[in-house]
Backbone as a ProteinNet text record, in pm:
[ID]
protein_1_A
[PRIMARY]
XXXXXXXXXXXXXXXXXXXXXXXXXXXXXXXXXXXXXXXXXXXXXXXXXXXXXXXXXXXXXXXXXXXXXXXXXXXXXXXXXXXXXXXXXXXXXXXXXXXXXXXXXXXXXXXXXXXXXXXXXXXXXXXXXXXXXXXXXXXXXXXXXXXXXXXXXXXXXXXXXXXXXXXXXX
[TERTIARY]
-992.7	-1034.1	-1185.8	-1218.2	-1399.5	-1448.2	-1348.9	-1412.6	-1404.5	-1318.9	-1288.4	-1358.1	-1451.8	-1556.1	-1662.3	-1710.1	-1844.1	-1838.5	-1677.7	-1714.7	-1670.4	-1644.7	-1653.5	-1790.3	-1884.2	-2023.7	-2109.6	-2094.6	-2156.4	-2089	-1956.3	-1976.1	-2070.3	-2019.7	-2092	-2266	-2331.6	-2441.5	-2480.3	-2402.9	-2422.1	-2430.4	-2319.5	-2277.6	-2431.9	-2476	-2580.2	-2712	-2735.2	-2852.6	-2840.5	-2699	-2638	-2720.1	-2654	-2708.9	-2866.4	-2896.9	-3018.8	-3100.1	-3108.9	-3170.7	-3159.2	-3026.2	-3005.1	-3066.7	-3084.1	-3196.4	-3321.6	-3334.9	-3534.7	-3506.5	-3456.1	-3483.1	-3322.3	-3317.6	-3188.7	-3244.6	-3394.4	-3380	-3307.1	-3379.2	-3398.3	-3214.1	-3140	-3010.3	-2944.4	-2952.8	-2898.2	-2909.1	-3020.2	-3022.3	-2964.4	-2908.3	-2825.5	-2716.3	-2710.6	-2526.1	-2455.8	-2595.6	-2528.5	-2549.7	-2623.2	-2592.5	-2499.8	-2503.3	-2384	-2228.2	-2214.3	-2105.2	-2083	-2186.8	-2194.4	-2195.1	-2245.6	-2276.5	-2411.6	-2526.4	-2631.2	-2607.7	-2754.9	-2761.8	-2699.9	-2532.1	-2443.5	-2447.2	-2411.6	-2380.7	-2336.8	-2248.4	-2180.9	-2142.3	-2118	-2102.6	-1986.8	-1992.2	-1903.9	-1840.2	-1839.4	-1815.5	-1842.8	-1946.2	-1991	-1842.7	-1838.5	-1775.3	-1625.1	-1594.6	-1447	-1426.8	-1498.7	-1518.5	-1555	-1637.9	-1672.9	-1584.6	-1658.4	-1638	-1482.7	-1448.5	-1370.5	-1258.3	-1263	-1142.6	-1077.1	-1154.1	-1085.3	-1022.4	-990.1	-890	-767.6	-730.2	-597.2	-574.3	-663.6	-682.4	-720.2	-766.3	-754.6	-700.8	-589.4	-453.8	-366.6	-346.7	-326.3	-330.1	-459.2	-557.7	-469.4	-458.4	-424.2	-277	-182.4	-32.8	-37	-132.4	-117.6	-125	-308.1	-327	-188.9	-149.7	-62.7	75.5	110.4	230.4	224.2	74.5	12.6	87.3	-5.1	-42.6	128.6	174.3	366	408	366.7	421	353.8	237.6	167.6	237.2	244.1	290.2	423.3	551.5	656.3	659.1	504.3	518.8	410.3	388.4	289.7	364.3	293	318.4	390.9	554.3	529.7	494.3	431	340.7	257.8	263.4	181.8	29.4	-4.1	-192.3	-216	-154.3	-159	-143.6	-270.2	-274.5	-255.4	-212.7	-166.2	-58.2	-28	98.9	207.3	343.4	426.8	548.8	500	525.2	657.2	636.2	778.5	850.5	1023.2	1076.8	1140	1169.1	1188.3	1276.5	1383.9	1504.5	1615.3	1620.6	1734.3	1720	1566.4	1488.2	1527.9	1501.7	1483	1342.1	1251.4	1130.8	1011.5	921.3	819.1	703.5	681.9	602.8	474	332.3	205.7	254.9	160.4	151.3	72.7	40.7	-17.4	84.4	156.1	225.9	374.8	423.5	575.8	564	707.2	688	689.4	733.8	767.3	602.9	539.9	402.5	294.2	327	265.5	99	70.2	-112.6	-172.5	-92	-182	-67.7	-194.5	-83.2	9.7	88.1	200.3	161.8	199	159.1	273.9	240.6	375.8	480.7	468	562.1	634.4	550.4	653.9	758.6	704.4	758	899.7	887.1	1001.4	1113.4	1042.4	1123.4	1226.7	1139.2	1240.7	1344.3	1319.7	1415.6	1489.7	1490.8	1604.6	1673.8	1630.6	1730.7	1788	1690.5	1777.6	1952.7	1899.1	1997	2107.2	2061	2202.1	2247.3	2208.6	2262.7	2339.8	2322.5	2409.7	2546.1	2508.8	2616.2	2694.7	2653.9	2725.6	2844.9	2722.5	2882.1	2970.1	2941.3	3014.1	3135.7	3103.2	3191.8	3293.1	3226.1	3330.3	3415.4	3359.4	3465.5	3561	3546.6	3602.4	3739.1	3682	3804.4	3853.2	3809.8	3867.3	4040.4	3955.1	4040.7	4180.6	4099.4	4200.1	4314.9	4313.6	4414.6	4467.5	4434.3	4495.6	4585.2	4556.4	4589.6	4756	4747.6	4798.8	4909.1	4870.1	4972.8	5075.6	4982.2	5075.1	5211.2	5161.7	5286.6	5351.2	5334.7	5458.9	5571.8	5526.4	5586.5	5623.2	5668.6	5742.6	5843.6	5939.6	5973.3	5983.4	5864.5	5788	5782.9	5785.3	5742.1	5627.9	5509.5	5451.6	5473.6	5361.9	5418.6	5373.1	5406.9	5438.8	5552.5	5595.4	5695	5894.2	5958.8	6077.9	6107.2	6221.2	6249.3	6277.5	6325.6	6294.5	6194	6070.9	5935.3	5925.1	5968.8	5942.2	5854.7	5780.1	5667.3	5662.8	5693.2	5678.5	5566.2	5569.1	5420.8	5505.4	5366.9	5361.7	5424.4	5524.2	5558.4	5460.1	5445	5388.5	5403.3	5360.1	5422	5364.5	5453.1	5393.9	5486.2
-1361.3	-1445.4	-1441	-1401.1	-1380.6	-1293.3	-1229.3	-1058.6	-1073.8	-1110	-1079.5	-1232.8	-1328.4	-1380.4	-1298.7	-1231.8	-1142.9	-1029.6	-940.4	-853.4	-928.2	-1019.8	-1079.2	-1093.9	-1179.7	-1197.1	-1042.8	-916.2	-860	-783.7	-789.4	-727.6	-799.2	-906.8	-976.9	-982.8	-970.2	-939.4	-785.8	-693.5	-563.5	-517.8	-657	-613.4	-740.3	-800.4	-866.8	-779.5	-690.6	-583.7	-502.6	-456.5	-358.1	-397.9	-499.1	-614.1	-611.5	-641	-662	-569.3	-416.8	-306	-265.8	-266.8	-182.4	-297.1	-427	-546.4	-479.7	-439	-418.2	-287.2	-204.7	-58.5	-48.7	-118.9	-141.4	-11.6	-1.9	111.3	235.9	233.2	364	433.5	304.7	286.5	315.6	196.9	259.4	390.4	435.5	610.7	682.3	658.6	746.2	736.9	583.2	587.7	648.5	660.2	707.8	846.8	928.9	1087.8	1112.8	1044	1079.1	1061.8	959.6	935.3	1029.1	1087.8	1165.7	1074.8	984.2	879.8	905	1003.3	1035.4	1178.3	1272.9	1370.5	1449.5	1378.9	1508	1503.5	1588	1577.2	1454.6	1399	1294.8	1150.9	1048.4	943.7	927.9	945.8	963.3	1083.7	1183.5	1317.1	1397.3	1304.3	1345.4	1323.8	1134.1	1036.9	1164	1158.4	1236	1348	1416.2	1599.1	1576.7	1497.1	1506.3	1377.8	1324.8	1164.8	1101.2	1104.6	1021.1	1073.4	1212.1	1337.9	1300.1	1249.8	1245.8	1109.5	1018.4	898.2	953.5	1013.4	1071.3	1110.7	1188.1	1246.8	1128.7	1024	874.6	853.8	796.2	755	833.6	951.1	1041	1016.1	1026.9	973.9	824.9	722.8	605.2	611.9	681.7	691.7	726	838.3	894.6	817.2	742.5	618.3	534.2	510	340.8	417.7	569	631.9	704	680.9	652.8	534.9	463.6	299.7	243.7	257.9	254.4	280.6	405.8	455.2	434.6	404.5	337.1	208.6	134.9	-17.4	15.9	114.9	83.9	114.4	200.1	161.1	110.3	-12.9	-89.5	-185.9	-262	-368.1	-475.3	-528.5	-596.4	-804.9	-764.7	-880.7	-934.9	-1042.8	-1097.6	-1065.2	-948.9	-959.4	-841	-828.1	-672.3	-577	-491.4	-343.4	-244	-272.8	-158.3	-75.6	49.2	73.6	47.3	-26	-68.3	27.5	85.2	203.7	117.2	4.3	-61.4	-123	-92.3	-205.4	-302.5	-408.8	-510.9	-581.5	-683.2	-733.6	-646	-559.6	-465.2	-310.5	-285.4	-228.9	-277	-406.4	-475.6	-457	-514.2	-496.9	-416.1	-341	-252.5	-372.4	-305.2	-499.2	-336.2	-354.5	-301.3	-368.2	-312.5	-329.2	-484.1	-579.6	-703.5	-761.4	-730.6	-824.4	-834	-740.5	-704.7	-819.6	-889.9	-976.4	-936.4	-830.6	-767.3	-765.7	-714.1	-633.4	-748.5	-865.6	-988.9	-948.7	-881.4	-876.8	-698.3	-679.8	-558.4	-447.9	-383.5	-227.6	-193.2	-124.8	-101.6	-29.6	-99.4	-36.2	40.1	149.8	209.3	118.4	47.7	-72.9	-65.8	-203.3	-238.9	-127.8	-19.3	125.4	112.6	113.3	181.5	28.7	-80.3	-225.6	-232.4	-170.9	-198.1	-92.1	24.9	117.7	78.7	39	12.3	-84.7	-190.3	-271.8	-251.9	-169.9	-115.4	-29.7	58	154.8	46.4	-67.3	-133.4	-240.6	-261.9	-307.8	-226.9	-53.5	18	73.5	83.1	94.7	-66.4	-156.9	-290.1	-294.7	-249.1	-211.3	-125.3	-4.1	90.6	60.6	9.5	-26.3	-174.3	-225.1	-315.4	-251	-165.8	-107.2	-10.2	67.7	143.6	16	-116.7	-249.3	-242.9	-285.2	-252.7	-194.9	-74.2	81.6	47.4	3.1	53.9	-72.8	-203.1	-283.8	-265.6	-195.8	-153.8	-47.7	59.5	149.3	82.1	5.3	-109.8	-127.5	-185.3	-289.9	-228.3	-70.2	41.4	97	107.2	154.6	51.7	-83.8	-156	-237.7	-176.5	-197.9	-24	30.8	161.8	204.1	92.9	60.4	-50.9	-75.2	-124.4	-21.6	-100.4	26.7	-61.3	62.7	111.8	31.3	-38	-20.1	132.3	118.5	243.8	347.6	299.7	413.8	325.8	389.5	343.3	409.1	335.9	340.7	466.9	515	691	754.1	716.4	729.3	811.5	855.7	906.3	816.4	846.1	814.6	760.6	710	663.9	581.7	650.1	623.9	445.8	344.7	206.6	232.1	65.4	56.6	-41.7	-1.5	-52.6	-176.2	-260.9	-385.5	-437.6	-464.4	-476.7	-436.5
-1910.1	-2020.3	-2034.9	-1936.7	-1926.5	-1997.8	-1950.9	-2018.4	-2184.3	-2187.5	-2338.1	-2435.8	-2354.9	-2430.7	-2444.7	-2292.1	-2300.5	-2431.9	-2425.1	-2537.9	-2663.2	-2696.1	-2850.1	-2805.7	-2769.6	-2799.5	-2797.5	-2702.6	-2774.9	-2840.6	-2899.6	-3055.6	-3180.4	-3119.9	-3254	-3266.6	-3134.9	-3118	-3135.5	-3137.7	-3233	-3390.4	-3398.5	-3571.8	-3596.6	-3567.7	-3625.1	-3613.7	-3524.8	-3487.2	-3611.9	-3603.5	-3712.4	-3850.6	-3871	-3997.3	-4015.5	-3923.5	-3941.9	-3955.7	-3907.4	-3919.3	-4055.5	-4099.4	-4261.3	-4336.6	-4336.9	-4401.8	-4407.2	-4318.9	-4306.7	-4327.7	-4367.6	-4393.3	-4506	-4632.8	-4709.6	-4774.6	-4874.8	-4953.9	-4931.7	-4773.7	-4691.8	-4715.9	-4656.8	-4594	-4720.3	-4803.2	-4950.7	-4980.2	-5028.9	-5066.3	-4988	-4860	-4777.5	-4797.2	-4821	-4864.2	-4971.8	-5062	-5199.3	-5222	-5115.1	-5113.9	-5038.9	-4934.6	-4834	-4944.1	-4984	-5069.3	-5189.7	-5265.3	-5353.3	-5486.6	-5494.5	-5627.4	-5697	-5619.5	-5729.3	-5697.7	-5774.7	-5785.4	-5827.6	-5906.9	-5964.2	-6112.5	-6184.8	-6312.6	-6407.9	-6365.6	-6375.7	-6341.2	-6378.3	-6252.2	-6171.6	-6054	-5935.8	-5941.1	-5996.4	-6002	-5874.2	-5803.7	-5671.7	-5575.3	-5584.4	-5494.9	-5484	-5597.8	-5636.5	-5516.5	-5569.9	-5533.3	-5373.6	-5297.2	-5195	-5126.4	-5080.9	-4984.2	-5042.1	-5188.2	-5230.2	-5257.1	-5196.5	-5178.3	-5043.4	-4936.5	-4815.1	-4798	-4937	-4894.2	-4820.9	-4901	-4837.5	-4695.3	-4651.1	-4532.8	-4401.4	-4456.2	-4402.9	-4357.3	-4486.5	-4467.3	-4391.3	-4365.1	-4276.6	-4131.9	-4094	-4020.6	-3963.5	-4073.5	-4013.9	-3995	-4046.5	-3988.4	-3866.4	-3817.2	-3703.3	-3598.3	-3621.9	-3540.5	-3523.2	-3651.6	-3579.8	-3530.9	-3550.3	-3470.8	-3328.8	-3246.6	-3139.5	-3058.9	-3163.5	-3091.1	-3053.1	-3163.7	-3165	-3037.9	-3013.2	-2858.1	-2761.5	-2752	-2634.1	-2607.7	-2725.2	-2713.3	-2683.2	-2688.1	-2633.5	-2448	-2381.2	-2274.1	-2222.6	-2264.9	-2252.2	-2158.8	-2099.3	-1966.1	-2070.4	-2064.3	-2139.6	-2104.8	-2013.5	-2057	-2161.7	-2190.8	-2356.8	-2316.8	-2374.4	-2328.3	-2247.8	-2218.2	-2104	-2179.1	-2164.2	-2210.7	-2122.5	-1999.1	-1887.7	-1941.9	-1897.5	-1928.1	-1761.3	-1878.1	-1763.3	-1724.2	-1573.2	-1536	-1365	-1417	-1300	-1362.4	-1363.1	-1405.2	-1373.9	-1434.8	-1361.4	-1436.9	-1377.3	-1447	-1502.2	-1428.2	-1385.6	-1515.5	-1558.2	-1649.7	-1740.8	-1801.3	-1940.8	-1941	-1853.9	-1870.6	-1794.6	-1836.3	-1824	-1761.8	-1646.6	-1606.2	-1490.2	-1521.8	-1440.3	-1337.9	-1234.9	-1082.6	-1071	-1167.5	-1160.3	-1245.1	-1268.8	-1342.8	-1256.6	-1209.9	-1150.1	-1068	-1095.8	-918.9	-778.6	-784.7	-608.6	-583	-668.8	-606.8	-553.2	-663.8	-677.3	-679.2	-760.7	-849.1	-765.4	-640.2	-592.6	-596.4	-579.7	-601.3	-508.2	-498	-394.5	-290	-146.1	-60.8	5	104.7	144	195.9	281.2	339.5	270	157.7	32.8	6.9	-97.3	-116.6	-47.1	70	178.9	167.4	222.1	205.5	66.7	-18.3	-219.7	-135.7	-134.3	-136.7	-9.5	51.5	120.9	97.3	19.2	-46.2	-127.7	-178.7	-301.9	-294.1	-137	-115	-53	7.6	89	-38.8	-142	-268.2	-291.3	-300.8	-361.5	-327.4	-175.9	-68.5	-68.4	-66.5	-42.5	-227.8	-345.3	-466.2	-433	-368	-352.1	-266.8	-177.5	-81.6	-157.8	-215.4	-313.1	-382.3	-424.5	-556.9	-484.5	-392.8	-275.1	-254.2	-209.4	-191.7	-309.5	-400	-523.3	-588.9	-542.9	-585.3	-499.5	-340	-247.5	-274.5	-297.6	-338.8	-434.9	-558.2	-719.2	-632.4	-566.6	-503.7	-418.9	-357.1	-277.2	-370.6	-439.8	-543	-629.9	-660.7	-761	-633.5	-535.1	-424.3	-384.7	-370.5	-368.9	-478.4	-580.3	-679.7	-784.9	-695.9	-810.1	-909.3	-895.2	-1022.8	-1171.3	-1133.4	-1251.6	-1400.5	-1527.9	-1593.9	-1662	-1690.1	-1771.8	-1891.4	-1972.9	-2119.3	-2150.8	-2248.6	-2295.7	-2241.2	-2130.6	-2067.1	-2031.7	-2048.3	-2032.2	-1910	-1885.9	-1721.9	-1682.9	-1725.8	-1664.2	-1671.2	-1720.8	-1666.7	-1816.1	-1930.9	-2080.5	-2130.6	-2193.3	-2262.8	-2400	-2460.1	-2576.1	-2633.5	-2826	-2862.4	-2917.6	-2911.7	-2938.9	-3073.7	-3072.7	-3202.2	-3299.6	-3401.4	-3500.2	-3564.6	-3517.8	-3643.5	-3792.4	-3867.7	-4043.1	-4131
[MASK]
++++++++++++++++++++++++++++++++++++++++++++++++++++++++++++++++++++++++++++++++++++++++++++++++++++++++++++++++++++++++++++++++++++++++++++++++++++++++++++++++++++++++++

């Protein structure tokens, strides 16, 4: 929050220098603007602006799609914390969110040290082994339940194990 009083004050203490120089030297400043722009010295009025300076709107606008189809993709991996311009390169809440190394909760403000590193991944891996092994229980009681019951049928199947397509109702 500091920082970002210091650079509002000196922008604004630039754009007033700014200001104030083209004040005390306006003629000077003016006549530059208006060759640079192409508004004197041509045949015509603004015949200059057209042909030169007032040819490259387009190329602008150009210019500014590109910018904000940048910024688009920076901001989709941007930290998404409100205010954070890091890009968020951890995720967090099962990757809903893109969260910097100060923002992630595991890391809690510092960067990752190997420890940590090794500590996630092994929880991570006995999380994965602890589903696996559920669903392994899983399988193996569905598994269970289909062999003590074998003559059961199927919908869809009649008791001699033929197949038939669903009937339709309407």
């Amino acid at each position: 929050m500091k920082w970002r009083a210091i650079l509002i004050a000196v922008l604004v203490c630039a754009a007033l220098a700014g200001l104030v120089i083209w004040l005390q030297h306006a003629r000077l400043m003016g006549h530059w603007l208006q060759v640079h722009t192409g508004t004197v010295n041509e045949p015509g009025p603004y015949y200059g602006f057209w042909s030169g300076f007032g040819s490259d709107l387009a190329e602008f606008s150009i210019l500014g799609a590109i910018g904000t189809g940048v910024y688009q993709l920076i901001k989709k991996y941007n930290c998404h914390e409100p205010g954070c311009w890091r890009i968020g390169n951890h995720p967090a809440a099962g990757g809903q969110f893109l969260l910097c190394y100060r923002h992630h909760p595991d890391y809690r403000g510092k960067k990752p040290t190997h420890e940590l590193i090794e500590r996630l991944h092994r929880q991570h891996l006995e999380h994965e082994a602890a589903l696996h092994s559920r669903l392994q229980e899983i399988q193996q009681r569905l598994d269970a339940d289909r062999k003590e019951a074998p003559g059961d049928v199927v919908p869809g199947q009649t008791a001699d194990g033929v197949t038939t397509p669903p009937r339709r109702e309407g």
